[in-house]
C-alpha positions in Angstrom: 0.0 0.0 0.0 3.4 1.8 -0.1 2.7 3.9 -3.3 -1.3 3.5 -3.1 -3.6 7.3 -2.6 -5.8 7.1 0.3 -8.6 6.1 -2.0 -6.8 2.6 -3.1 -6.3 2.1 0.5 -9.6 2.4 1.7 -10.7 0.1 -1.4 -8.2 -2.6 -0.3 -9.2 -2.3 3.2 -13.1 -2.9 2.0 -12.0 -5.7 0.0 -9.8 -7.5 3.1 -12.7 -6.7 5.8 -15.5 -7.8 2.7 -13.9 -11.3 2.2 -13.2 -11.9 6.1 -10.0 -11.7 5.7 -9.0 -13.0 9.9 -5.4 -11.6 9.8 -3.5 -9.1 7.7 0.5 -7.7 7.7 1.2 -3.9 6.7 4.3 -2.7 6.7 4.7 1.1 5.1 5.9 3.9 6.0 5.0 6.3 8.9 3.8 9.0 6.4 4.8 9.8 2.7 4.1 12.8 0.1 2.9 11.3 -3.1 4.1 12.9 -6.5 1.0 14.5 -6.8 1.1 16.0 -3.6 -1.1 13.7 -1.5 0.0 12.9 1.9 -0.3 9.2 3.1 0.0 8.4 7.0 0.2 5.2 8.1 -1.9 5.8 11.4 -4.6 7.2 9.1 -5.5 4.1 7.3 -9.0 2.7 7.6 -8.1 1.1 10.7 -11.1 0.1 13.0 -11.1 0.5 17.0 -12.6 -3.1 16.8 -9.3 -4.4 15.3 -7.0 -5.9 17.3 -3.5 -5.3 16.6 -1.3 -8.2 17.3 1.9 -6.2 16.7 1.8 -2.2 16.6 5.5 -1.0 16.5 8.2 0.8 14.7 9.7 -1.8 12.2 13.1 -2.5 13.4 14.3 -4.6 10.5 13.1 -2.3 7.7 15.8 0.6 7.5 17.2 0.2 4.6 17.6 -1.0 1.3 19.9 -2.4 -2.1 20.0 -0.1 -4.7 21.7 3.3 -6.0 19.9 6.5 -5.1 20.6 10.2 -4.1 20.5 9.1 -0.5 22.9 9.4 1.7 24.5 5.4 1.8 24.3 3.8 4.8 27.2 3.9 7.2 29.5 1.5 9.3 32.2 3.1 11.1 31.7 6.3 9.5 32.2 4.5 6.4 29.9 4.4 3.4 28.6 1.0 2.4 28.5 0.9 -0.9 24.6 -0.1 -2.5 23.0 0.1 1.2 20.4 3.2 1.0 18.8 4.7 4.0 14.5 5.1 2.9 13.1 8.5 3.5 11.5 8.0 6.6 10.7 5.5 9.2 8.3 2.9 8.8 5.9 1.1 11.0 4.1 -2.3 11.0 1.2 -4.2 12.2 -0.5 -7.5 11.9 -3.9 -7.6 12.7 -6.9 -9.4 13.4 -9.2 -7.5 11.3 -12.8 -7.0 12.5 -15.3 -7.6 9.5 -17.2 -5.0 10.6 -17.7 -2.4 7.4 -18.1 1.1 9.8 -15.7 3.1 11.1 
């Protein structure tokens, strides 16, 4: 859901709750501006009060990643590791038991 506007989101979300989907992993970042402008938030998806988050934490595993960007490289020792990028901000994940309830 990474590069999805909030409408997509919200769609998915529908679709997940629609086909009783029991439990469901998101991992994404905290919040992102979108080419376009849009601003997605993690805390601001379709979540439901009913839903009962199994885990509900900063991700400590996803940092970084492979590839060549403008981003400063990721450092050991004060030295640049070569292909290890830093992503643009932090991300946060959950899996949870989703309630199939359709309100919010």
């Amino acid at each position: 859901m990474q590069e999805m506007r909030t409408a997509s989101v919200r769609k998915y979300f529908e679709i997940l709750r629609e086909k009783k989907t029991k439990v469901f992993y998101c991992c994404n970042r905290v919040e992102k501006i979108m080419p376009d402008g849009e601003v997605s938030r993690f805390m601001d998806y379709p979540w439901l009060q009913e839903d009962k988050h199994l885990v509900n934490e900063s991700c400590p595993w996803h940092h970084w990643f492979l590839g060549v960007s403008g981003r400063p490289a990721f450092r050991l020792r004060g030295f640049a590791v070569p292909l290890i990028q830093l992503y643009d901000g932090p991300h946060w994940h959950r899996l949870t038991e989703l309630s199939c309830s359709m309100q919010k």
